[in-house]
N, C-alpha and C positions, 0 to 999 in steps of 0.2 A: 199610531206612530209613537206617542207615551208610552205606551204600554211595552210597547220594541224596545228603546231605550232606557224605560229602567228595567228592562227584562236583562236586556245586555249587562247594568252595573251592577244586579243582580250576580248574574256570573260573575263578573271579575270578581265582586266582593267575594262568592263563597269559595273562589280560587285560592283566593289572595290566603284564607281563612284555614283550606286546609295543608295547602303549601309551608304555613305560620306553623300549625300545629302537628308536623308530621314529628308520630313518636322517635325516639334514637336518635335522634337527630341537633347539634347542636341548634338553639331558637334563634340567636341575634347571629348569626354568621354574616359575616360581611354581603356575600354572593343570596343569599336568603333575604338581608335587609332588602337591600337595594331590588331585587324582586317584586316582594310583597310593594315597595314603595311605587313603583314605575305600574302595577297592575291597580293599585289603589288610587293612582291622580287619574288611572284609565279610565276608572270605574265615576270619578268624582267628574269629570269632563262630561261625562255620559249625562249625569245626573242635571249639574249646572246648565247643557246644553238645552234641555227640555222646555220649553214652553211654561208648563206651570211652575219650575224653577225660576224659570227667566223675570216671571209677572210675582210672585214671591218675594225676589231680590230685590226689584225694584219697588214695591210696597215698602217692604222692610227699612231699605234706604233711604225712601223719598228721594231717590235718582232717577229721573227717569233714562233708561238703560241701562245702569249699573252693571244687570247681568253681562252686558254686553263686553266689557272689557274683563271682569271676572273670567268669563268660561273662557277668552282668549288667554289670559293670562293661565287659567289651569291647564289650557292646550299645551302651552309653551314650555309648563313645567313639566308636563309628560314626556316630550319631546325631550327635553334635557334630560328627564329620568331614564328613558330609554336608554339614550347616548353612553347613560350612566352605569348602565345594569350590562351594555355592549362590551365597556371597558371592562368590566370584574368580571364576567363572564371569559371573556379572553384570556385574561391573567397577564403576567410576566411578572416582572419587577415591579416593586411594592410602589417604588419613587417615582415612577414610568406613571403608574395607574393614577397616582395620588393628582399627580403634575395635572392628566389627562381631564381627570373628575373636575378638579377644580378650575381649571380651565371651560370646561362644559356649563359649569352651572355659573360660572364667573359670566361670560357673553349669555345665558339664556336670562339671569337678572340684570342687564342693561336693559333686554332685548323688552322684557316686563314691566319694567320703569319706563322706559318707550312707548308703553302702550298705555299705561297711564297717564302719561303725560299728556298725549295727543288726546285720550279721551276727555281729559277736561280743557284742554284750548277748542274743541271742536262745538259744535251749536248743534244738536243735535234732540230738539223740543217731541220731534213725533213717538212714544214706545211700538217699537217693532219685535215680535218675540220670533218669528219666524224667517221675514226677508231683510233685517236691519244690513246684510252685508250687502243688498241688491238695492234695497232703498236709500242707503246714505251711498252710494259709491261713487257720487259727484261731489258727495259734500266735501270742504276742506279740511283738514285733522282725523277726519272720520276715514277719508279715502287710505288716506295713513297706515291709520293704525287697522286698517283690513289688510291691506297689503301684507304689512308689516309682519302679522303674525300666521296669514298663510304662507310668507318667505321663512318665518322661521320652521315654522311645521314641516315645508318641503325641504327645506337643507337638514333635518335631522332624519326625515323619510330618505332623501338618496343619501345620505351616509349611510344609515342602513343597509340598503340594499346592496350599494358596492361592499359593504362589508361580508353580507352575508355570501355573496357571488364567490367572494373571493377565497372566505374561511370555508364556505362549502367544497371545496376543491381539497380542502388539508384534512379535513375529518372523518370518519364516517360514524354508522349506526345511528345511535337516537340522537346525538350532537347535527348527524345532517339532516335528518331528518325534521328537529327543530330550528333547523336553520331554513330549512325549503319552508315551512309555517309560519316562519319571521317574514320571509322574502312575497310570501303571496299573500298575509295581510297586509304588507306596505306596500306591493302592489294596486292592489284593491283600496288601498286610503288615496294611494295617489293617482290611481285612475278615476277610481269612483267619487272621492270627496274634493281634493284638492283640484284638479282638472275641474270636477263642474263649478267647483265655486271659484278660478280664476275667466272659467267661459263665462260665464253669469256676469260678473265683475266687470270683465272687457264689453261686454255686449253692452252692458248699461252705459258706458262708458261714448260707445256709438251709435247711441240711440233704440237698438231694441231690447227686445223684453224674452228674454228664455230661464226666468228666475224662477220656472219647474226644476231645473238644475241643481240648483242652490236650494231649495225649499224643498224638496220631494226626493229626488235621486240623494243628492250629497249625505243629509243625516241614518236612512240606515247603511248606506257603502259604510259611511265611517264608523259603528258598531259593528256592522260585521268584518272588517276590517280590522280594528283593535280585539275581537275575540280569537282572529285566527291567527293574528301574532303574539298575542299573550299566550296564547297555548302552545307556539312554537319555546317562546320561553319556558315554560309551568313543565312541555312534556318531555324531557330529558332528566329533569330533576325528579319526579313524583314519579313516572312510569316502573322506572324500580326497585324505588320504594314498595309498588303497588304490587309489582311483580315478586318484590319477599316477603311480603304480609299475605300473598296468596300461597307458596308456598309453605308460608310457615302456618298459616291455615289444615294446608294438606298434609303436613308431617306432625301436625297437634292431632287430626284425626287417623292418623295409620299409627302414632303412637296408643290406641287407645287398647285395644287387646293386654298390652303389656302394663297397661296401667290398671285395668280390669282386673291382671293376678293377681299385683301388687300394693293396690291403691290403702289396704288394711292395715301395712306395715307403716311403722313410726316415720315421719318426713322432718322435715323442718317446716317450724310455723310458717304459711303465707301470708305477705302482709294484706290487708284489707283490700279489695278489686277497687280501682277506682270508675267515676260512672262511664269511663270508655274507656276498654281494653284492647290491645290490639290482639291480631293472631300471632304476631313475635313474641310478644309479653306473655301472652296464654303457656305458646309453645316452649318460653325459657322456663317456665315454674313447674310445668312439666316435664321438662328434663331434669333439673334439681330435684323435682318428689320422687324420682325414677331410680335414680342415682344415689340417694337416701335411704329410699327403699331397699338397693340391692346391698347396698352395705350393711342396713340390719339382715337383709338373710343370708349374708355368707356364712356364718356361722353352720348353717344348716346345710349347704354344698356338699353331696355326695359325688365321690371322682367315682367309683362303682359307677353308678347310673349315669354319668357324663359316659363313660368307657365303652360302656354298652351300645347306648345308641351310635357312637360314635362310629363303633364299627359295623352297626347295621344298619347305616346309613352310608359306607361305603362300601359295604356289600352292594347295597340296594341301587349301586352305579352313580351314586352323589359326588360333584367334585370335593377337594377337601374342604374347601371355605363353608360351603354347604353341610356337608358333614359336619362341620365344628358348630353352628349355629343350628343345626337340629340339635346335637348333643348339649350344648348349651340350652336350650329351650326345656329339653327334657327333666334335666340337674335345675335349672331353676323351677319349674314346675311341681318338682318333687318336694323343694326345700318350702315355697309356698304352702306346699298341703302340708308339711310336717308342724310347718310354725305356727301355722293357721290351728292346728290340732294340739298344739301343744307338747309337741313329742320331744323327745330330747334329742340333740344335736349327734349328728356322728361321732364317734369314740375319737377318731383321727380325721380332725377337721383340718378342710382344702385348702390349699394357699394357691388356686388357680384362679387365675382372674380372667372376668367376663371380656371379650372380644369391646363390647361395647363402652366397656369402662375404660380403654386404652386408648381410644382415640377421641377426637373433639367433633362437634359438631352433632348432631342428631341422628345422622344416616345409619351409625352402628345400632341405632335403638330401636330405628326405623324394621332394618332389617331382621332382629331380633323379632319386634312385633308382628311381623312378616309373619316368619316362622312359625312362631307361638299361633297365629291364625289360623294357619293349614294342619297343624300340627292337631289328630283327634284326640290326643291326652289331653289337650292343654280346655279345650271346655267344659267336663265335668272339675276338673282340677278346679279352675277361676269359678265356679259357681260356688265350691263347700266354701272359697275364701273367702267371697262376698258374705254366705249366709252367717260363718262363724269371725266376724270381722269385728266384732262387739267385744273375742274372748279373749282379743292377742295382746301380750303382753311382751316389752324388751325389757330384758337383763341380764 
């Protein structure tokens, strides 16, 4: 059961961790703080709640139960973080949001001062790490402040839920998507954790004993519980991220033919890799060295050999776009092996410009490298560049 629950804060923590570090991405964004904050009290609740936490705290302290209002007290501030990350996440007006937050955390630190309080008017001599909510639930102050702080945990779980019930009607795609993730971990908190430990509470209360409830069922519902709505959080936000660092992955390696001609020609210096680079970051510096590259070989652009192919590639039944981009392929291919060699430039150098240097984004380059792939000139071409790539010289 240890082993469950710091597996659990585990996750949250390396959630929390790459959500923090997602490249391109502003770091302290208001919507991003408030995230990483509400997944890391998740993660800290997880931890506090533990058993060897709990007998840890209490060592440390010389309280005997200390852990006990601690981990309450970290529940309570999840719950308000939630409330919190609820509000930024929705949006609107800035004065709306602000009024909202502080509002939220205003009632969640009485609510924690509350449970301090009562923990020390309460008499509570036995350490309990595991049934303390089923073994004091007669006691006076101790009844309290169990109450107390499973009322606040469940008034932050059904706001939630009517929340999400109701924004899931107005959104769609990955937004309802994390929102159906929000709604069936605080499902699962509130069936599986909250429900057993106010039956457990009650029962004690009337004499019997079903504190398997509270002791067995309740701690992992509530981990897995807090994992499936932190992800309903985490997966809107990361998902496409994840989804252009995979693309930009796949357009770093279909650029590579084209960088294979040209890779010989003068770039601009890169600066130093840091020790994690993404596939965006790869694929931007590869566009720059691409783009560097073909502006040292205009110089060398023959319109003859663009003209040529041009038209025997719409012989050959090619639509135009297609024909322009073989002929392009050819003309650049040609200007590679000449510079690569050393030859002198055309008597009447071109002022055509490549398809791909006119528009933004990588696609033109993409489909360039396309080209130049299928294209059987272009292999023995990109091989003499590679081997004479030692001899080239701009000026």
């Amino acid at each position: 059961m240890n082993l469950l629950v710091y597996g659990a804060a585990g996750v949250f923590a390396l959630s929390c961790l790459v959500l923090f570090r997602r490249p391109g991405r502003p770091v302290l964004g208001t919507l991003t703080v408030s995230t990483c904050a509400a997944i890391l009290l998740g993660a800290l609740v997880l931890v506090c709640a533990a058993p060897p936490t709990l007998a840890a705290v209490n060592d440390l302290t010389g309280v005997v139960n200390f852990g006990a209002p601690l981990t309450y007290g970290m529940l309570s501030a999840y719950s308000c973080a939630l409330l919190v990350l609820l509000v930024n996440w929705r949006g609107g007006p800035r004065s709306r949001i602000r009024r909202r937050v502080l509002a939220s955390m205003a009632a969640y630190a009485v609510l924690v001062a509350a449970l301090v309080v009562l923990f020390t008017l309460a008499d509570a001599p036995d350490e309990r790490l595991t049934d303390l909510d089923t073994y004091y639930a007669n006691t006076p102050f101790m009844r309290e402040m169990i109450l107390l702080y499973l009322a606040g945990h469940s008034a932050a779980t059904l706001v939630m839920c009517a929340v999400c019930v109701k924004w899931g009607r107005e959104v769609t795609g990955l937004l309802r998507t994390g929102l159906r993730l929000i709604l069936a971990g605080s499902l699962l908190d509130l069936v599986g954790f909250q429900l057993a430990k106010y039956t457990a509470v009650v029962a004690r209360w009337y004499g019997h004993d079903v504190d398997f409830l509270s002791t067995t069922l309740a701690p992992p519902m509530a981990s897995l519980g807090a994992l499936v709505c932190s992800a309903g959080f985490v997966l809107p936000r990361l998902l496409p991220a994840a989804v252009a660092q995979w693309r930009g992955l796949g357009d770093y390696r279909r650029l590579g033919p084209l960088w294979a001609l040209l890779r010989f020609a003068p770039t601009a210096p890169k600066p130093a890799a840091s020790w994690w680079q993404s596939p965006r970051e790869r694929l931007q510096w590869r566009e720059v060295s691409i783009h560097d590259a073909l502006l040292a070989l205009a110089p060398y652009f023959d319109d003859r050999v663009r003209e040529r192919e041009h038209e025997a590639a719409l012989r050959a039944g090619r639509t135009a776009h297609q024909a322009r981009l073989a002929a392009e392929a050819a003309m650049l291919t040609d200007a590679a092996r000449r510079a690569a060699a050393h030859e002198e430039p055309p008597a009447d150098p071109s002022t055509y410009r490549l398809h791909a240097t006119q528009v933004s984004g990588p696609g033109a380059l993409v489909e360039l490298a396309r080209t130049l792939g299928r294209s059987p000139a272009g292999a023995p071409a990109r091989e003499g560049t590679v081997r004479t790539a030692h001899g080239w010289t701009h000026g």
